[in-house]
N, C-alpha and C positions, 0 to 999 in steps of 0.2 A: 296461590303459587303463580308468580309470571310464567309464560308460557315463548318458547323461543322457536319462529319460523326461517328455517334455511328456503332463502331465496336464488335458485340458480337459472342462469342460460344455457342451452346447451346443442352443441353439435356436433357429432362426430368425432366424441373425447372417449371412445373406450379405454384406449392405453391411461388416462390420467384418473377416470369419474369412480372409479373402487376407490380408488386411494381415498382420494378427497371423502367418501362417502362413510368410507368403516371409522374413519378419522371422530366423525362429527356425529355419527348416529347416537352414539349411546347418552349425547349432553342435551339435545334439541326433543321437540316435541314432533314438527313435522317439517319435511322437506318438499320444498315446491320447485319443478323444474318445467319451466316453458323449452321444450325441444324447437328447433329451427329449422327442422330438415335432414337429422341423421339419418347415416347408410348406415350405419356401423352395427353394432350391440348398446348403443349408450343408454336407447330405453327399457333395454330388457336390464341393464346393469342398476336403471334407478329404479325400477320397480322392485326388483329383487330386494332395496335397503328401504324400500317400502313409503318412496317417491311417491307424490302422485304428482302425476305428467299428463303437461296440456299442452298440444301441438300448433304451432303458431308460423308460416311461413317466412322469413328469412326476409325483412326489406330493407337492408341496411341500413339499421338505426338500434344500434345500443340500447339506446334508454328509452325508445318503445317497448323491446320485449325487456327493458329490464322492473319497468313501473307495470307490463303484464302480467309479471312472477308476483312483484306485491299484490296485485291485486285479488291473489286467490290466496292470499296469506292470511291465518287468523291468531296467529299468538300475538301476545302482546307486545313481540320486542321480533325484532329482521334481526338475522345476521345473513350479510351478501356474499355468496362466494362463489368462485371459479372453478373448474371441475380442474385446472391445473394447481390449485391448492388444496393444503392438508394441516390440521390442526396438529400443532406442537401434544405429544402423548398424554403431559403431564396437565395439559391447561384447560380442559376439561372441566373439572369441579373451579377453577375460577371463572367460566363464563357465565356457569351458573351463581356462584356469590356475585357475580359484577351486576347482574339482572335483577338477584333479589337486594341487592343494596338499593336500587335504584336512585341513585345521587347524581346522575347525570341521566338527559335527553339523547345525547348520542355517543358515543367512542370511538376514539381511533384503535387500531390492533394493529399492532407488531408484526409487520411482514420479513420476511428473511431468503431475498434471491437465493436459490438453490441449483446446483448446479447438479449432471445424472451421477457426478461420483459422491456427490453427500459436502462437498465442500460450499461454502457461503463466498456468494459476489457481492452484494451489498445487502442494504438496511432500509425500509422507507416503512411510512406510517398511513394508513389509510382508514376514514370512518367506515366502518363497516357493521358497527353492532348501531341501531337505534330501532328508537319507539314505534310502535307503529299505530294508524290513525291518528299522525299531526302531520299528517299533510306534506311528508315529507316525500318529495320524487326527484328522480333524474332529468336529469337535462343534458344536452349534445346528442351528435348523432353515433361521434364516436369517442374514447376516454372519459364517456360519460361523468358528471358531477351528481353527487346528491344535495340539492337546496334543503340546507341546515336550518332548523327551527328549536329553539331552545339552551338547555345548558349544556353545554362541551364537557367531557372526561376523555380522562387518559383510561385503558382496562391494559392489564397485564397478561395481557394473551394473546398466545405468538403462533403466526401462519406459515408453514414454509410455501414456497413458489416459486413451479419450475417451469412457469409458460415464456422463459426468454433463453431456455435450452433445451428446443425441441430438435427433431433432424431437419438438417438443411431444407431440405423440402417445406416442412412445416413453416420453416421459420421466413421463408421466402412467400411462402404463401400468405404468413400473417402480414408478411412489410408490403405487399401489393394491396393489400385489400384496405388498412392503414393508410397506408399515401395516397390511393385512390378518392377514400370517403374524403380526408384530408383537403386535397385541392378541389374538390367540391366542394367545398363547404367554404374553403378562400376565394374560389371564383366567383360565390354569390357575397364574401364579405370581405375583403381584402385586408380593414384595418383587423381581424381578429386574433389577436395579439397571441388569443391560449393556443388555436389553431397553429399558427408560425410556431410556437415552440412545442407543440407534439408534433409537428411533420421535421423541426432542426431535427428532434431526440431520434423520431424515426431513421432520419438518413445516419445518424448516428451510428445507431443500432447495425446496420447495413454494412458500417466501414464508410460510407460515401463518404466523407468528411467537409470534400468544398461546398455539396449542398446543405449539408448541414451548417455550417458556417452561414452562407449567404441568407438561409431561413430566419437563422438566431441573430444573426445582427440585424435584421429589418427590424425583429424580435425589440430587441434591446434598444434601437436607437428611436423607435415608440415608445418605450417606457420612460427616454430620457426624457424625450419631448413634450409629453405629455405626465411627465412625474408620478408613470403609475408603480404602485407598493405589491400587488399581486405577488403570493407566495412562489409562483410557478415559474418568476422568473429566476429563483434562485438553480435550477434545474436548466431554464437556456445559456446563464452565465457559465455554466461547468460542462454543459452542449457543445460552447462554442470555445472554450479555452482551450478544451479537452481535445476539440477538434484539429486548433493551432498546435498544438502540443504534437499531436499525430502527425501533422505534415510540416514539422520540425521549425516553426515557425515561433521561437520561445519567447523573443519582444513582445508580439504580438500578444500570447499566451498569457506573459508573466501581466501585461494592459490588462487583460480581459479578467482574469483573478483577482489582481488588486482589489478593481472596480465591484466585483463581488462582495468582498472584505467589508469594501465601505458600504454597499446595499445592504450586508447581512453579517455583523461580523463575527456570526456564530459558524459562517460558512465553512464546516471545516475542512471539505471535499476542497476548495479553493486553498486554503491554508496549505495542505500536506501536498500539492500540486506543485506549489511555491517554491515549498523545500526542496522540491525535485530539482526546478528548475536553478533557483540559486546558488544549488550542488554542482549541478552540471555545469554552470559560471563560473564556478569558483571563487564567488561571492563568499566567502565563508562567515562574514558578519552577518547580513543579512539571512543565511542560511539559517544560523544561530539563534538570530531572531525571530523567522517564522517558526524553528523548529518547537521554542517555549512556546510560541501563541498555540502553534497547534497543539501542545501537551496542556493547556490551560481551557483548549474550547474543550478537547477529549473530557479532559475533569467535570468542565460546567455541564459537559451533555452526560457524562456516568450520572449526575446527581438527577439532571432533570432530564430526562429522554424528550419532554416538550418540544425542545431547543430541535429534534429535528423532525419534527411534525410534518412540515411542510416542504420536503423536499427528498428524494434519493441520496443517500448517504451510500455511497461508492470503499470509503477508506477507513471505515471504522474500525476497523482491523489491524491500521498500520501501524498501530505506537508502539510496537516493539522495533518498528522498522525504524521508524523516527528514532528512537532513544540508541537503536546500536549506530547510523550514520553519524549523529551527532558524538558519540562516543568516537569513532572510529575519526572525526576531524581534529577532534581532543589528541588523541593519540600520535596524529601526524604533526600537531605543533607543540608535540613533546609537553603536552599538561596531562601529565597521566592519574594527577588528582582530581581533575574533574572530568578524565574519562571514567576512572573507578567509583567515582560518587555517582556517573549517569548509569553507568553497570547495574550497581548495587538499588537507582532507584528501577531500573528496570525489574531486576527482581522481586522487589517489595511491593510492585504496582499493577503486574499485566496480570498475574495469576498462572497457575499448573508449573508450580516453582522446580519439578524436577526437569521435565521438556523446557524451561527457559535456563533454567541453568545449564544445562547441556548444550541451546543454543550459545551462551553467550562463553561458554567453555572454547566453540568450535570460532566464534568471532576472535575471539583471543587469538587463539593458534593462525588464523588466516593475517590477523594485525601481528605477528609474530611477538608475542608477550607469552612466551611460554609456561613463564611462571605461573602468569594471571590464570593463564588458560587451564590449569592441571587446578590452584586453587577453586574454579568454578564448577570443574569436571566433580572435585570432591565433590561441592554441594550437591551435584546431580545425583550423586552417589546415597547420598546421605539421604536426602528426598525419596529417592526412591528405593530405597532400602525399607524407611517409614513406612512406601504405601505398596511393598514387595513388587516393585516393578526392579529392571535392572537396565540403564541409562542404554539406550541403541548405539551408541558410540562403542561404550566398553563391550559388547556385545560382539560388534564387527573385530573393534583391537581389543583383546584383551591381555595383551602387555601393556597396555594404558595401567593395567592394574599393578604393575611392577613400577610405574610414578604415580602411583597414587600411594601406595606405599611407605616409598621414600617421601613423600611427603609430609605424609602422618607421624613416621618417625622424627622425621625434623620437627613437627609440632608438638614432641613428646605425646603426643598421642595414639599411645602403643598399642591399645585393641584394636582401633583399626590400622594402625599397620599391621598388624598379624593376619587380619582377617584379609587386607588386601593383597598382599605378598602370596596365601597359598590362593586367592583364586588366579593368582600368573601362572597359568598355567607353562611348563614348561616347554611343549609343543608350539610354541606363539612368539619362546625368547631365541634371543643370538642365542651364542654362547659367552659373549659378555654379560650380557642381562642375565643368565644363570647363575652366573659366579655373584655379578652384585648382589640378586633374590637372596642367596646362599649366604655370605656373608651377613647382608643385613638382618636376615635371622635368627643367625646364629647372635649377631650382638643385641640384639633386643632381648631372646631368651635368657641370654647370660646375665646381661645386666638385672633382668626379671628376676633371675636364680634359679631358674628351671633348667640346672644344669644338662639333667638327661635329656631333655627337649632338644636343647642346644647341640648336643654332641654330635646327631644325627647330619644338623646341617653340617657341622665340621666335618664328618665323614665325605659328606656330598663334595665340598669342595677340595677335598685330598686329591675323590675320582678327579672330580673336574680339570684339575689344576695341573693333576700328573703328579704332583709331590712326591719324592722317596722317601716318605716315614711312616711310622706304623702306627697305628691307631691303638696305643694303649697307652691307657690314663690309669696312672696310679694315685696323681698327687697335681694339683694345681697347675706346678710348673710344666708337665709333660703336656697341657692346651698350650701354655706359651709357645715351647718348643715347636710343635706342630705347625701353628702359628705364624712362624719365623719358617718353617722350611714352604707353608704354602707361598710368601709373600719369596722368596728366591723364585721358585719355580712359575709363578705370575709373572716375575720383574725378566725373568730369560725368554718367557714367550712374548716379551715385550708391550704385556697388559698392565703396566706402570700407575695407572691410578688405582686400580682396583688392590693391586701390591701394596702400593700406602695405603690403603684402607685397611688390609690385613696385618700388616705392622705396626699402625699404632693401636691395633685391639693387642698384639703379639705383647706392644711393651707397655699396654697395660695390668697387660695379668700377669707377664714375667717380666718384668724392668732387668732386672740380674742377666738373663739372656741374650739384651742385646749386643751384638758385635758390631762397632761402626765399620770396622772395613769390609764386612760381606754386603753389607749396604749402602755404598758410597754412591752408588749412581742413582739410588732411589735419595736418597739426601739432598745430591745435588738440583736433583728435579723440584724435591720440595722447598728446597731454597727458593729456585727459580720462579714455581706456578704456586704453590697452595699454599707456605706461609705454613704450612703443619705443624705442630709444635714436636714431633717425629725428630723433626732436623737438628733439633733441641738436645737430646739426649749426649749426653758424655759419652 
């Protein structure tokens, strides 16, 4: 059986080292923690998950105490970890298959910035699992590197990490000690190219932004000159665009991405950057055009997560946001067929089809396509119906559900009209939206033949309407009758559509009853607006 050693550093992580610890114990055989000098509880927290811990004084150098934890390691296989990380629950029994496959010398693993309320800021990949006794150690003093010996694999198993959302204190204290080692280590080497882009990303991190800038382009204007390929510069390019972009400098910005494009053109952090900024131009071709490249790199990296090995991936998140902007300029030059094709692929593609549908229900209604927006809201309906959830929109409105309804009915799709109609609840409607619930009820029942079902709402809308007639049905024609005296009593409170809606149910089911002169002003209207075929009658 391979045997798997957790190698950590550690100082003064109480708040983070459980987490990380209960995460990882029960996959691993042993855990090795070189302490640096904790006040805290960290080593009474690793002994406790049954650590054993060797105390090592603090000289600012990474990857001395990080090659001092290996070296008291004896399984066959390191996995490296930070006491501000935690094994995804489920990945567990895969780090154990990845070690006993053993098809590869080292692995990258699935890291996922995490932020303290549980939401993801980006994606980056780092080696973390390999062999041990090949010779494999760290180097720098700080961002330390592991010198790779052998075959590369990808493993499937994902970290969260929350060490770039600690409290302001924390995190000020980590960017001091950071920048510190940093320009130490450019003071004794100037041209060190990795150095300039961990101190750009630092000042980054910071907000600085101009120092970041002046870092990253020294960064980058070495790599021209000298033509170097190094993965890490795909991280100063997005350093420093990122930076322009911040201090509203978009030319600049939109140079500095390109350029990345061409270095890497899987770059997709650079790509959806673009979109940004060609939107906020009003370039709308160009916009168009990065928005497919970036929907095409999103594709190529869904298949091969490879593609972003080598770099922090910031935006992987955003293809829902891409597909509604791009919708959303559709819409505004009146091609409403290929905003509903980019709708519809948005649905088919990002996933959690009842939360995307709901979103793109709510993008409708803000793009004022009301129709579009009630058909999507269906879908959300429909989804989450499936998976017994109920869409948070309808939730807040729930006379949403009085047009979802009428929707349904329009679609001849009368069980969920039924089913939508009584959750409108009546406390939520005007009193217009009563009488239409009302009525559309009643005509869907009817037409069903669920006479006595139907009658009910006919009662409800006597009350509602006021009507002076009595509720007694002997024979067919006495609903007509009714009928005819609700749609008087609508057409004088001067609720005029909802009156033709009730009159030509009235001269459906009693034709003989109608009187054109008690109706001539609802006639005339329907000449005018609806075309009814109401107006028709002799």
């Amino acid at each position: 059986m391979n045997t798997i050693s957790v190698s950590m550093i550690v100082r003064d992580e109480e708040e983070n080292l459980e987490r990380c610890l209960k995460s990882i114990r029960p996959y691993v055989d042993e855990i090795i923690v070189v302490d640096t000098g904790s006040r805290d509880k960290s080593v009474e927290i690793a002994e406790r998950y049954g650590a054993r811990v060797y105390h090592h004084p603090w000289e600012n150098d990474f990857a001395l105490h990080r090659n001092q934890s290996l070296s008291y390691a004896t399984g066959d296989w390191i996995l490296k970890l930070d006491a501000d990380e935690e094994l995804f629950p489920t990945d567990g029994p895969e780090l154990r298959r990845t070690v006993a496959s053993g098809e590869a010398d080292y692995y990258y693993c699935e890291f996922h910035d995490t932020k303290s309320d549980g939401t993801e800021h980006g994606v980056f990949y780092q080696v973390r699992l390999f062999r041990n006794h090949r010779g494999m150690k760290f180097e720098r003093r700080i961002h330390e590197k592991l010198t790779l010996k052998g075959k590369e694999g990808y493993a499937r198993i994902r970290f969260r990490h929350y060490g770039y959302f600690l409290s302001p204190e924390k995190m000020e204290e980590k960017h001091n000690v950071r920048v510190k080692i940093l320009l130490e280590m450019l003071k004794r080497e100037p041209q060190d190219v990795y150095s300039l882009n961990q101190l750009a990303s630092a000042y980054s991190m910071h907000r600085d932004y101009a120092e970041a800038i002046r870092h990253g382009e020294i960064a980058l204007e070495m790599r021209r000159r000298r033509n170097l390929k190094e993965s890490f510069f795909l991280t100063t390019y997005y350093t420093v665009g990122q930076g322009y972009l911040a201090l509203g400098k978009l030319e600049e910005a939109k140079k500095t991405f390109l350029e990345a494009l061409d270095f890497y053109p899987y770059h997709l952090d650079a790509c959806y950057l673009l979109t940004l900024i060609y939107f906020e131009q009003k370039d709308l071709k160009k916009f168009e055009h990065f928005s497919k490249r970036f929907l095409e790199i999103h594709e190529a990296v869904e298949k091969n997560p490879h593609l972003l090995y080598h770099y922090y991936c910031h935006n992987l998140d955003k293809k829902k946001e891409v597909l509604f902007r791009l919708a959303g300029t559709y819409f505004s030059s009146n091609d409403e067929k290929s905003a509903a094709e980019i709708l519809q692929l948005t649905f088919e593609k990002v996933g959690r089809p009842a939360e995307l549908a709901e979103s793109i229900a709510f993008f409708c209604a803000h793009e004022k396509k009301e129709d579009l927006s009630i058909e999507w809201l269906a879908k959300a309906w429909e989804s989450g119906r499936e998976g017994g959830t109920l869409p948070q929109t309808l939730k807040e409105d729930p006379r949403l559900f009085l047009h979802l309804g009428l929707f349904y009915e329009e679609k001849k799709r009368i069980d969920e009209a039924i089913a939508c109609l009584k959750e409108a609840k009546d406390d939520s409607l005007s009193f217009e939206e009563k009488l239409q619930k009302e009525i559309t009820l009643f005509s869907i029942l009817w037409k069903k033949g669920e006479v006595e079902a139907s009658i009910s709402h006919l009662s409800s809308l006597v009350t509602l309407s006021g009507a002076k007639t009595l509720i007694l049905i002997d024979k067919l024609e006495d609903i007509g009758i009714i009928l005819y005296d609700i749609t008087e009593a609508l057409s004088v409170k001067g609720n005029r559509y909802l009156a033709l809606l009730t009159l030509k149910l009235a001269v459906e089911i009693y034709p003989q009853g109608f009187d054109r002169k008690r109706f001539v002003p609802l006639l005339e209207m329907a000449t005018r607006h609806s075309g009814t075929d109401v107006a028709k009658v002799p």
